[in-house]
Each structure stands twice: as C-alpha cells, then as structure tokens.
KOLTORKOL-831676 format. One record per residue: residue number from 0; residue in three letters; x, y, z of N, C-alpha, C in turn. Coordinates in nm, 2 decimals. Each point is the difference from the previous one (the first is absolute). Layout:
residues N
   k   r   n.xx   n.yy   n.zz  ca.xx  ca.yy  ca.zz   c.xx   c.yy   c.zz
 NUM ALA      X      Y      Z      X      Y      Z      X      Y      Z
...
//
This chain:
residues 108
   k   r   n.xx   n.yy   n.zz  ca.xx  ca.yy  ca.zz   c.xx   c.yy   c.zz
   0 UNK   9.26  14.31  11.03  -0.10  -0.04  -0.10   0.07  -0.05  -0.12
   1 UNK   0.07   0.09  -0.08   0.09  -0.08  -0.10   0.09  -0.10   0.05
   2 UNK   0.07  -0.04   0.13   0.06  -0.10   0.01  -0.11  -0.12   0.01
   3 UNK  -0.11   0.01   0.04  -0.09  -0.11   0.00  -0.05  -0.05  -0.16
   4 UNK   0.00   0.12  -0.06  -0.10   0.01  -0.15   0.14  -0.12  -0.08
   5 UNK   0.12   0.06   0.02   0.09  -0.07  -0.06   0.04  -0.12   0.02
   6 UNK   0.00  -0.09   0.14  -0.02  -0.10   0.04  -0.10  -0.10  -0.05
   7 UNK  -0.12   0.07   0.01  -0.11  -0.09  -0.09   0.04  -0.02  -0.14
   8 UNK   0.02   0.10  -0.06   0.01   0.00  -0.15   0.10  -0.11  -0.02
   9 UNK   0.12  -0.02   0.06   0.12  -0.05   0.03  -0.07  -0.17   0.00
  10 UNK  -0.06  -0.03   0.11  -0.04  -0.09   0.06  -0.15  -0.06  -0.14
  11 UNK  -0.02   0.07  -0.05  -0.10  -0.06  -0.11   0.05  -0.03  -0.10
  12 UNK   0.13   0.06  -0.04   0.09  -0.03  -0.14   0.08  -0.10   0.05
  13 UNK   0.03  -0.05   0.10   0.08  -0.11   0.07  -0.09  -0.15  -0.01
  14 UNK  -0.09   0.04   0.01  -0.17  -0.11   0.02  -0.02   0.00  -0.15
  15 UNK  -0.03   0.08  -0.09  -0.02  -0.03  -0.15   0.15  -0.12  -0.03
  16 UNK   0.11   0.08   0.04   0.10  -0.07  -0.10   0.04  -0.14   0.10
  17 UNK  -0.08  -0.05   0.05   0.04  -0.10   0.10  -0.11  -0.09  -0.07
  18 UNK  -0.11   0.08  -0.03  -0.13  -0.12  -0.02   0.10  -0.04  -0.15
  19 UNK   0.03   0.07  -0.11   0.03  -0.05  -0.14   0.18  -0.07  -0.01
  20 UNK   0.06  -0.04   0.16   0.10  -0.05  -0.07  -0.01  -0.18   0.03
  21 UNK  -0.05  -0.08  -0.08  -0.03  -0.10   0.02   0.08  -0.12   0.10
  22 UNK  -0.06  -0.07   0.10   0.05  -0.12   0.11   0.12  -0.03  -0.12
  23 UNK   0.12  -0.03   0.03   0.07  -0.08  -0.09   0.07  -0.13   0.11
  24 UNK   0.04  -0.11  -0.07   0.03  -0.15   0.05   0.13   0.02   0.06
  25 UNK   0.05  -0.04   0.15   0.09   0.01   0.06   0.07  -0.12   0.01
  26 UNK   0.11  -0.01  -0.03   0.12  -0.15  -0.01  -0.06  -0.03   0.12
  27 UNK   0.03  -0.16  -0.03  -0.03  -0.15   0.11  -0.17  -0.01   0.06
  28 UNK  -0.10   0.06  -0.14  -0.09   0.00   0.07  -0.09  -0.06  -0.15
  29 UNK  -0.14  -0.12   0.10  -0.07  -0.08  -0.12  -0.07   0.09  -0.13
  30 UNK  -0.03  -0.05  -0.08  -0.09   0.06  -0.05  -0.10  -0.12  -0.16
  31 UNK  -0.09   0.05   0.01  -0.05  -0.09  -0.14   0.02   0.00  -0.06
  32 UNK  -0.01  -0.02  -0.14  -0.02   0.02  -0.13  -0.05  -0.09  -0.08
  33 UNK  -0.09   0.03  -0.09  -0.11  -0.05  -0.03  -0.02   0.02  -0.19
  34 UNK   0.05  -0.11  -0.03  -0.01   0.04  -0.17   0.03  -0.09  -0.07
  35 UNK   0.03  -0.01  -0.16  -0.03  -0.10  -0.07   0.16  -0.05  -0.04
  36 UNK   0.03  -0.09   0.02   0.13  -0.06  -0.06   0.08   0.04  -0.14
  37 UNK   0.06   0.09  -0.03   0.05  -0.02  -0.13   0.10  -0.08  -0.03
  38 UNK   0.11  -0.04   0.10   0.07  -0.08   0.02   0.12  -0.08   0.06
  39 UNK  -0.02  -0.11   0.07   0.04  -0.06   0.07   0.11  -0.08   0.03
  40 UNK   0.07   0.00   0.04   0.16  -0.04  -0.04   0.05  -0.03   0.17
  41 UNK   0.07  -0.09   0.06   0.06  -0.10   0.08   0.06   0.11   0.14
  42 UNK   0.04   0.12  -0.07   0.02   0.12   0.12  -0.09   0.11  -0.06
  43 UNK  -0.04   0.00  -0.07  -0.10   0.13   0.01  -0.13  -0.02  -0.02
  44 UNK  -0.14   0.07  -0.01  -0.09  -0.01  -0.07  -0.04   0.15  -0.03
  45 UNK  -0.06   0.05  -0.10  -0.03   0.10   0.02  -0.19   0.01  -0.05
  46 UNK  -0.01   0.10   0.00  -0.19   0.02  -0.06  -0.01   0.14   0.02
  47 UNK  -0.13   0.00  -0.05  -0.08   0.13  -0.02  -0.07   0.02   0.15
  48 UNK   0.01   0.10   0.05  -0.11   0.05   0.13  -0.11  -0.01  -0.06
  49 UNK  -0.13   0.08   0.12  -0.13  -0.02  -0.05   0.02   0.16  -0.09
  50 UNK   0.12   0.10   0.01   0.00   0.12  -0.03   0.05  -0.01  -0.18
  51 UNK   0.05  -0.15  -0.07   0.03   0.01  -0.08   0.24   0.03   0.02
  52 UNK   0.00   0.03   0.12   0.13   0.04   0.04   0.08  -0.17  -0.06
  53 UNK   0.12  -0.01  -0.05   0.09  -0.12  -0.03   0.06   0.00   0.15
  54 UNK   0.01  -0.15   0.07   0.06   0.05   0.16   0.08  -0.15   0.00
  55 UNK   0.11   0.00   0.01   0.11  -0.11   0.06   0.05  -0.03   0.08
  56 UNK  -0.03  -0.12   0.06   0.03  -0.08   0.12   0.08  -0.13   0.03
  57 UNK   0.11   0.05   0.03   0.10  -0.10   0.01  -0.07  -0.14   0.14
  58 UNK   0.05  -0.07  -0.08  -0.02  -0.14   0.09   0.08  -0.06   0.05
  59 UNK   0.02  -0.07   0.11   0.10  -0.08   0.05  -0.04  -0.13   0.08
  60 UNK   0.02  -0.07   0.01   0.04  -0.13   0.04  -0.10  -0.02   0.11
  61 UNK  -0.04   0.11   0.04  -0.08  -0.03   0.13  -0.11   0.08  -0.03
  62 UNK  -0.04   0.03  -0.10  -0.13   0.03  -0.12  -0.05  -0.09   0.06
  63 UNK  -0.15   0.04   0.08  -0.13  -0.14  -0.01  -0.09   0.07  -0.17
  64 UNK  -0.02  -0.15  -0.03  -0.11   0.01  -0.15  -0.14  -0.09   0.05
  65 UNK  -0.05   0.10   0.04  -0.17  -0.07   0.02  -0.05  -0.03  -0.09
  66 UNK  -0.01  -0.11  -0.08  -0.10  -0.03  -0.12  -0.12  -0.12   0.01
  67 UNK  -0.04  -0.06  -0.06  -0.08  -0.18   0.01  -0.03  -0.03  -0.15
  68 UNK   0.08  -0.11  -0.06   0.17  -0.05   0.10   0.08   0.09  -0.01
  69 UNK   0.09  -0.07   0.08   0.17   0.09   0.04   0.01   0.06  -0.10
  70 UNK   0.08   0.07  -0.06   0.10   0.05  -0.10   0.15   0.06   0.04
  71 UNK   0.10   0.02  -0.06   0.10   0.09   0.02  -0.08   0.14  -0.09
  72 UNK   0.16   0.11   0.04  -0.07   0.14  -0.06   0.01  -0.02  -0.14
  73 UNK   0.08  -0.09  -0.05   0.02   0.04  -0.14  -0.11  -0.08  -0.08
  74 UNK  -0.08  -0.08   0.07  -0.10  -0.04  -0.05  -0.12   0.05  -0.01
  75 UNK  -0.02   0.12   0.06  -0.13   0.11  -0.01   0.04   0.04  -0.12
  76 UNK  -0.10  -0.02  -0.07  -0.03   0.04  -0.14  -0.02   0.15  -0.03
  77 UNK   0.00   0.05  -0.12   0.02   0.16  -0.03  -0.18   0.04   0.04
  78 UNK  -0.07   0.07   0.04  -0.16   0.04  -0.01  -0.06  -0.06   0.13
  79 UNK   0.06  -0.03   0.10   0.01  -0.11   0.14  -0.08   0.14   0.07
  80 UNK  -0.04  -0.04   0.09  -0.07   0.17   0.12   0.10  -0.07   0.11
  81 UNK   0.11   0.07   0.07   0.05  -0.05   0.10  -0.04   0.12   0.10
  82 UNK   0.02  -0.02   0.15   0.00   0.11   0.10   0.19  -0.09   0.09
  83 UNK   0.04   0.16  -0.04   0.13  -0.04   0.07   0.02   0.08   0.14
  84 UNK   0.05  -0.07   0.08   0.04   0.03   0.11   0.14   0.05   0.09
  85 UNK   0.07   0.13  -0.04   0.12   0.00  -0.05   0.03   0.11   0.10
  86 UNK   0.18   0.00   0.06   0.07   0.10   0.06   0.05   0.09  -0.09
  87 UNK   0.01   0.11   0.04   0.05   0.14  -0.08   0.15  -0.01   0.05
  88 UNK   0.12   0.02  -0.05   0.12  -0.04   0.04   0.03   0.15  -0.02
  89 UNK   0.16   0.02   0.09   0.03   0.16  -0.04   0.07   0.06  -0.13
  90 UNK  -0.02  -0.08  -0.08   0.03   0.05  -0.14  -0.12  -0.02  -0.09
  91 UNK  -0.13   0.02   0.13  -0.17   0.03  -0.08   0.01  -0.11  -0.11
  92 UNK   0.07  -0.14   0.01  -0.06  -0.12  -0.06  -0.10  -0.08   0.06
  93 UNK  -0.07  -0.07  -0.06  -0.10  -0.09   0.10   0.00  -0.14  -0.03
  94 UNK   0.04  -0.05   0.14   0.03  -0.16  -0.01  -0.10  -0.08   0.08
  95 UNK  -0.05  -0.07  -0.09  -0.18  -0.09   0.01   0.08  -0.09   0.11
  96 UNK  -0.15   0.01   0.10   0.01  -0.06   0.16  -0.05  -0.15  -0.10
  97 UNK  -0.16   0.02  -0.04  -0.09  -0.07  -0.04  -0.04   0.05  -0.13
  98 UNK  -0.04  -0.12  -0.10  -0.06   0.05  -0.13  -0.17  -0.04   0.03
  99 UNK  -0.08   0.00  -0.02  -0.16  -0.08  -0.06  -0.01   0.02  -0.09
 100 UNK  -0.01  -0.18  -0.09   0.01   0.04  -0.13  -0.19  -0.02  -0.02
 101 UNK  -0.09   0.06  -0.05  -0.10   0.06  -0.06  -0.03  -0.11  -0.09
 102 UNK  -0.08   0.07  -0.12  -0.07  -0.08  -0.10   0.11   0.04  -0.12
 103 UNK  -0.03  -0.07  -0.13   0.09   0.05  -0.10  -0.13   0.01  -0.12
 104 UNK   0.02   0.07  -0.05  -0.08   0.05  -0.15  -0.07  -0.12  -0.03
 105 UNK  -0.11  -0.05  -0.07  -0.03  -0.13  -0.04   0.01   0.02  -0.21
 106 UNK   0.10  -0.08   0.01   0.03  -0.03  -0.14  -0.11   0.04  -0.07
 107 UNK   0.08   0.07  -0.15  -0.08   0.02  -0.10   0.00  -0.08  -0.16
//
C-alpha cells in the first residue's frame, strides 16, 4: 500500500513539474516571429515581438524579403509589422529563411 501511495504521489509531482517547464526551440528547426522593426541593417534586422521582447535576426544572402514593391532588408523602415521566417542555429541565433514585410506606421 505505501509502495503504491508513494508512486502516485511520485508520479503527480512529476506531471505538475512537467506541465510548468515550458516547450523550448530546438536547433535547425522553423519558427516565426512576428513584430515591429526597430532596426534594419543589410545582415541583421531586429524588432519587438508581439510580447514587447527586443529579438535579432541575422540575415543572409539567401534572406527572401516579401514586400509590394521589392525592397532590400535595409530598406524596411523602423515601425514596419514584418512576420519572419527563421532557423534557430546551435548557438540559439536565428537566421531569417523569409521576411514579410507588413504595413509601416502612417506618417504624422
């Protein structure tokens, strides 16, 4: 009876601490991200998530930039909504597959 009682108890504190340790992003695998440009430069761009998080995404050569019209990266303007399309590399950098560049702020 106590080997069973302890098993459960065992087996529910295993189930609690499993539900609160959050999915984390595993190297060579896609992921989104989704935020506002703060700024954009020829290998990098970086922006704000929707969480307010600062996140930096190296670019390279074989960066696609969805926009209408074309643009390069360094031509997305700071306040831009992009959704990037990016590999997690094993030093947990992320390098954009694809950018979509969004709408930008309308002048004030």
């Amino acid at each position: 009876m106590m080997k069973r009682l302890l098993a459960m108890v065992s087996a529910l504190v295993l189930v609690t601490f499993a539900a609160r340790v959050p999915l984390l992003a595993h190297a060579g695998h896609e992921h989104k991200v989704m935020g506002t440009v703060t700024m954009a430069m020829t290998d990098h761009l970086s922006l704000k998530d929707k969480d307010g998080k600062e996140v930096t995404v190296k670019v390279t050569k074989d960066t696609k930039v969805k926009a209408t019209p074309a643009i390069k990266v360094e031509e997305i303007k700071e306040g831009t909504r992009v959704v990037v399309s990016a590999v997690e590399e094993k030093d947990k950098t992320l390098t954009a597959k694809t950018i979509e560049v969004g709408t930008a702020p309308a002048a004030q």
